[in-house]
C-alpha positions as a Python dict, from the first residue, in 0.01 Angstrom:
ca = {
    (1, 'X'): (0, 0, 0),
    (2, 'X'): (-165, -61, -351),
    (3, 'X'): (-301, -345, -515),
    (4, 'X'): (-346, -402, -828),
    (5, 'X'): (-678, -434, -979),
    (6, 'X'): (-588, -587, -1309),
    (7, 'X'): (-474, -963, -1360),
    (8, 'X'): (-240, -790, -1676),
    (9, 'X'): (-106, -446, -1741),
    (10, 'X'): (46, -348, -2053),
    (11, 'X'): (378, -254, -1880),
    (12, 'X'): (566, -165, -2206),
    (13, 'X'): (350, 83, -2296),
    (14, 'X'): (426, 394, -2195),
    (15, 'X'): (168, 695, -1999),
    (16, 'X'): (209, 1011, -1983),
    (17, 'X'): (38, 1275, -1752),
    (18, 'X'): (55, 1674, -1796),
    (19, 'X'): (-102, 1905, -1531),
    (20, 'X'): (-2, 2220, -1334),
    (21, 'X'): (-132, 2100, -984),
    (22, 'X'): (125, 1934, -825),
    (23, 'X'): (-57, 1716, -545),
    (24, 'X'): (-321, 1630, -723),
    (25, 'X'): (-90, 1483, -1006),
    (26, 'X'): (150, 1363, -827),
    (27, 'X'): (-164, 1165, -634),
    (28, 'X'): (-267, 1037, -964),
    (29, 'X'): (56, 891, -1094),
    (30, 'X'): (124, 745, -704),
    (31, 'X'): (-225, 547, -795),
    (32, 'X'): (-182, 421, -1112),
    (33, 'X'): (204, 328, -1081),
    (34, 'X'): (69, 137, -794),
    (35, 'X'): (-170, -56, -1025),
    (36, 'X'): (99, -168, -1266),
    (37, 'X'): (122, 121, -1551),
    (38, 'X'): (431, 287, -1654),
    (39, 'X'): (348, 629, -1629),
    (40, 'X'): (559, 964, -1644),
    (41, 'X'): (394, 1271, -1459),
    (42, 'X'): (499, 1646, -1614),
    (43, 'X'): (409, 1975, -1498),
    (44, 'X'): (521, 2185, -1812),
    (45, 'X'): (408, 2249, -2108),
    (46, 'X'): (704, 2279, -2267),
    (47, 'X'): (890, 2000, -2115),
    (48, 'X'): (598, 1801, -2180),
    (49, 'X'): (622, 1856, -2603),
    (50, 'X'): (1000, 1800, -2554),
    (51, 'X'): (944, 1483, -2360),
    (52, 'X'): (653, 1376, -2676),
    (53, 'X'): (880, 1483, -2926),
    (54, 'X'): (1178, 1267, -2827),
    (55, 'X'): (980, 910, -2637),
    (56, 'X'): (732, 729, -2761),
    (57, 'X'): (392, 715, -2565),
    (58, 'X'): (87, 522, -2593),
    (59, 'X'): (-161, 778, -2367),
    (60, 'X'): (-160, 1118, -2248),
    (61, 'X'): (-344, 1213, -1972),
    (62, 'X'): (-398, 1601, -2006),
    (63, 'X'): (-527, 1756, -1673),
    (64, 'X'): (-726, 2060, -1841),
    (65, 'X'): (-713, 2274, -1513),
    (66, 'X'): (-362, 2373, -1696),
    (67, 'X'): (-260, 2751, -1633),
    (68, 'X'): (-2, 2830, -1896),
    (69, 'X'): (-204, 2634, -2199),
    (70, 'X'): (-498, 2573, -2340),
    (71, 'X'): (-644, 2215, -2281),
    (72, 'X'): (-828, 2216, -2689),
    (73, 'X'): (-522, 2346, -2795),
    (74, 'X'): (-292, 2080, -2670),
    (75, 'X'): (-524, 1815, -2710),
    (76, 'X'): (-567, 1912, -3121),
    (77, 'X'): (-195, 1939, -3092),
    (78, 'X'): (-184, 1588, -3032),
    (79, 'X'): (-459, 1440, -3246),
    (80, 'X'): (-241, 1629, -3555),
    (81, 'X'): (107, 1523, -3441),
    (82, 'X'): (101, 1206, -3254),
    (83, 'X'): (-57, 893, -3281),
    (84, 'X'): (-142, 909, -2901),
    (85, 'X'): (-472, 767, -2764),
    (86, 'X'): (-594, 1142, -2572),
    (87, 'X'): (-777, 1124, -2216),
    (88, 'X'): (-872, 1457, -2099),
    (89, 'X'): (-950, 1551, -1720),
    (90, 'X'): (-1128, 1866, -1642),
    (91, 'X'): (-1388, 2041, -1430),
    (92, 'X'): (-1681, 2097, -1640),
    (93, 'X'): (-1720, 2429, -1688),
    (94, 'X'): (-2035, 2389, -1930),
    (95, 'X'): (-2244, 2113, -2101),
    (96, 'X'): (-2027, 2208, -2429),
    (97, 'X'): (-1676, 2155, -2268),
    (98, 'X'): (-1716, 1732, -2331),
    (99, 'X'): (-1830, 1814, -2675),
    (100, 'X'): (-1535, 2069, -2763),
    (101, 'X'): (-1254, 1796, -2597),
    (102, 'X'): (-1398, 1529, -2780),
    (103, 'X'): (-1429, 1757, -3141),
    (104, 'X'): (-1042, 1873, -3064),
    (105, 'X'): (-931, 1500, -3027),
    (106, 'X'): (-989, 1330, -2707),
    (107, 'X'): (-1037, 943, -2700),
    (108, 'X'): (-1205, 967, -2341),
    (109, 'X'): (-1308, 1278, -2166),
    (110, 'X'): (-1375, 1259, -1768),
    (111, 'X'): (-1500, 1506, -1548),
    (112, 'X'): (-1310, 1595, -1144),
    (113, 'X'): (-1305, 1456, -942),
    (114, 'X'): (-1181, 1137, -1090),
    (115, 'X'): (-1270, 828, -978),
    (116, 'X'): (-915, 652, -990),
    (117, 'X'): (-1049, 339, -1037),
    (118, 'X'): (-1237, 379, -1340),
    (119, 'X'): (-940, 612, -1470),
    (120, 'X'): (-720, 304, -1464),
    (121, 'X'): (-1010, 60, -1608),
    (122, 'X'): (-994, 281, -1890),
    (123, 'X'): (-638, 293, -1912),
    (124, 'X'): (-611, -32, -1905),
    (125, 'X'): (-850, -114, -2177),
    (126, 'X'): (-682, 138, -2404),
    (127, 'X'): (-390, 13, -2379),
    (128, 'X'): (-533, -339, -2414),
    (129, 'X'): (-632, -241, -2788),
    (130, 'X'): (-316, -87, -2841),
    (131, 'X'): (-126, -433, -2763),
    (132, 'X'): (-390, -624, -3003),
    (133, 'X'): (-311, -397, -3259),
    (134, 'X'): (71, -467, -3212),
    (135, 'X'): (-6, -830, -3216),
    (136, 'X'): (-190, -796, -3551),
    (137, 'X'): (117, -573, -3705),
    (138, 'X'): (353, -832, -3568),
    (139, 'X'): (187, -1086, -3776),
    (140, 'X'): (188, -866, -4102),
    (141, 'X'): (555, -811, -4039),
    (142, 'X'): (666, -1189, -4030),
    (143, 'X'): (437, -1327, -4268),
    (144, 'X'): (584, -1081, -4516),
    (145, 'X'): (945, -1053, -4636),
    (146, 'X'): (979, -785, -4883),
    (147, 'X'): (764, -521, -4682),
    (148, 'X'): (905, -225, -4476),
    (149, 'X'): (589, -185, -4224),
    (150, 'X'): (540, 127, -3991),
    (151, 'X'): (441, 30, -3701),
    (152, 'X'): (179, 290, -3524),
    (153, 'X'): (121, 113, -3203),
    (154, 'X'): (478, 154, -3057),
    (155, 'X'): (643, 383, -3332),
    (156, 'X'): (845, 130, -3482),
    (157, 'X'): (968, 101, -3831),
    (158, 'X'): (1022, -305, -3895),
    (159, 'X'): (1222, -378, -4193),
    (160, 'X'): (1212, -682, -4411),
    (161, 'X'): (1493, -801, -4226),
    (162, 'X'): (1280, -775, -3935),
    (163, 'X'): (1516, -520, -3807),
    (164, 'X'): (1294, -244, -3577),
    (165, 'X'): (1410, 73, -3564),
    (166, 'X'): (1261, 326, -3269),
    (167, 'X'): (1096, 609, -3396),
    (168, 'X'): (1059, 981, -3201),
    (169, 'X'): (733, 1136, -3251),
    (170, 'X'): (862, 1365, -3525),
    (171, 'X'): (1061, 1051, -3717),
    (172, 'X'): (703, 868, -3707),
    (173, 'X'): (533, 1159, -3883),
    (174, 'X'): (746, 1233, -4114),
    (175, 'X'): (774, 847, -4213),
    (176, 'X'): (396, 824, -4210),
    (177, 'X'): (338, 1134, -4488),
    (178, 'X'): (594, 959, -4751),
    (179, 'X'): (393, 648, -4666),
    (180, 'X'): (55, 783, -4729),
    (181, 'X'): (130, 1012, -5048),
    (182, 'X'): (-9, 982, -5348),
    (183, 'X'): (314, 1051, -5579),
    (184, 'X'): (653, 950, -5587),
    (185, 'X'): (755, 1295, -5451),
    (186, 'X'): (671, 1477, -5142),
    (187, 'X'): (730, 1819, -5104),
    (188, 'X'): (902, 1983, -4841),
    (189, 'X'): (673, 2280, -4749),
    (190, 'X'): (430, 1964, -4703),
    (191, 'X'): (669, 1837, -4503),
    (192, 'X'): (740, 2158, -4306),
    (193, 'X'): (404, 2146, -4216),
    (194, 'X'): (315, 1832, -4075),
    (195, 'X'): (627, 1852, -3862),
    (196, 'X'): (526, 2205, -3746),
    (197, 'X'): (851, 2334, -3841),
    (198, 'X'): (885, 2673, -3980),
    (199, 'X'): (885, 2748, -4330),
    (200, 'X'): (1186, 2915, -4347),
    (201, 'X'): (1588, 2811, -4325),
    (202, 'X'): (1591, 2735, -4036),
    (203, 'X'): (1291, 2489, -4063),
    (204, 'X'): (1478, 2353, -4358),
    (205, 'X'): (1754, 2294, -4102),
    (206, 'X'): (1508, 2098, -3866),
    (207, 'X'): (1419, 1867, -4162),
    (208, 'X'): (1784, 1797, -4277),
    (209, 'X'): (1848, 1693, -3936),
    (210, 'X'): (1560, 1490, -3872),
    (211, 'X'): (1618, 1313, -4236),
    (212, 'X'): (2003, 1224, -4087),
    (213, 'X'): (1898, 1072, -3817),
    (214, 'X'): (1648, 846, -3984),
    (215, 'X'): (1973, 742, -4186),
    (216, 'X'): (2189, 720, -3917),
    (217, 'X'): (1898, 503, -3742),
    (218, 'X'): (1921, 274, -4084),
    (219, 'X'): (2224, 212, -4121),
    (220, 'X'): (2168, -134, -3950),
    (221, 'X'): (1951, -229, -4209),
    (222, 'X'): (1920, -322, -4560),
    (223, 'X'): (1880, -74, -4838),
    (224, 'X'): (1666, 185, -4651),
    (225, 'X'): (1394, 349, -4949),
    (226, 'X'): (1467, 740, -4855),
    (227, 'X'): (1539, 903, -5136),
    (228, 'X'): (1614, 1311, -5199),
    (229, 'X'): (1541, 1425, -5490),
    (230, 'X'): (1675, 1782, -5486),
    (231, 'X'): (1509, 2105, -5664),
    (232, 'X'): (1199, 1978, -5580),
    (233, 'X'): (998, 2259, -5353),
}
């Protein structure tokens, strides 16, 4: 039977754990649900970016002794797509594998064996911030009424209504790229890219969709400020 450690644990705030060794994760997730954290364990690489793509997440926990991917890979993946907080596990191979995992991304880098307990300690403060920063947002979003504010902490887009609309990974992105250009107009190859989409029709497609769903998402709101402006590339 566990206890938990921690007088509070950011329940609402989602953890998720990727690695190919299935004891040894499953071990790891058995711990730390014990301990009060909401955490979802994944041994595919694939399933995993569908999983990212379509909940929002707070951590990932990347268990770099991964077969069918690389660790830097996924990790960069993550720092460029996601607003994630990164903790990698891995054996240390060499005194530059710490240095590469924190270059690629990672927030926290820990060598195997893990100590559990200082896994979670971590966890916990890191998802500690991520609550304060909520808080903070929270604030900005009542004390102003005109405002639409995107929310990074828990991908939420609050509108002045107060309305909050849940974001996917993808949504978030693409929200957060109108909301941090410089013109009036953003393109869609720029687009394309960001999302990782292709730059063809069928990554057109990809963006339509995503675009109607933010819409559809919307609806519940006031006048939502999306607006196409066609013949633009």
């Amino acid at each position: 039977m566990s206890t938990s450690i921690f007088s509070s644990v950011h329940n609402k705030q989602k953890v998720i754990l990727i690695g190919d060794e299935q004891n040894s994760r499953q071990s790891l997730q058995h711990f730390l649900t014990g301990q009060g954290f909401d955490i979802s364990s994944i041994g595919d690489e694939q399933k995993f970016l569908d999983e990212i793509n379509s909940t929002p997440y707070e951590v990932a926990i990347l268990d770099c002794t991964l077969t069918n991917t690389d660790g830097v890979a996924l990790t960069r993946y993550l720092r460029t797509h996601t607003p994630m907080r990164i903790i990698i596990l891995s054996n240390r191979l060499s005194s530059h594998d710490p240095i590469e995992g924190y270059l690629s991304g990672a927030d926290l880098y820990i060598e195997k064996p893990v100590d559990f307990p200082v896994l979670a300690a971590a966890l916990n403060s890191m998802l500690k911030r991520c609550s304060e920063s909520q808080r903070f947002l929270d604030t900005c979003a009542i004390k102003s009424s005109h405002a639409w504010i995107l929310c990074k902490a828990n991908r939420e887009l609050i509108a002045p209504d107060k309305t909050r609309i849940s974001l996917t990974t993808k949504e978030y992105l693409f929200l957060s790229r109108l909301a941090n250009a410089t013109s009036d107009v953003v393109k869609r190859t720029d687009l394309l890219d960001i999302l990782g989409y292709e730059q063809n029709e069928y990554g057109h497609k990809r963006l339509e969709t995503l675009v109607y769903r933010i819409r559809r998402k919307s609806r519940q709101t006031e006048f939502f400020p999306l607006i196409t402006h066609h013949g633009c590339e």
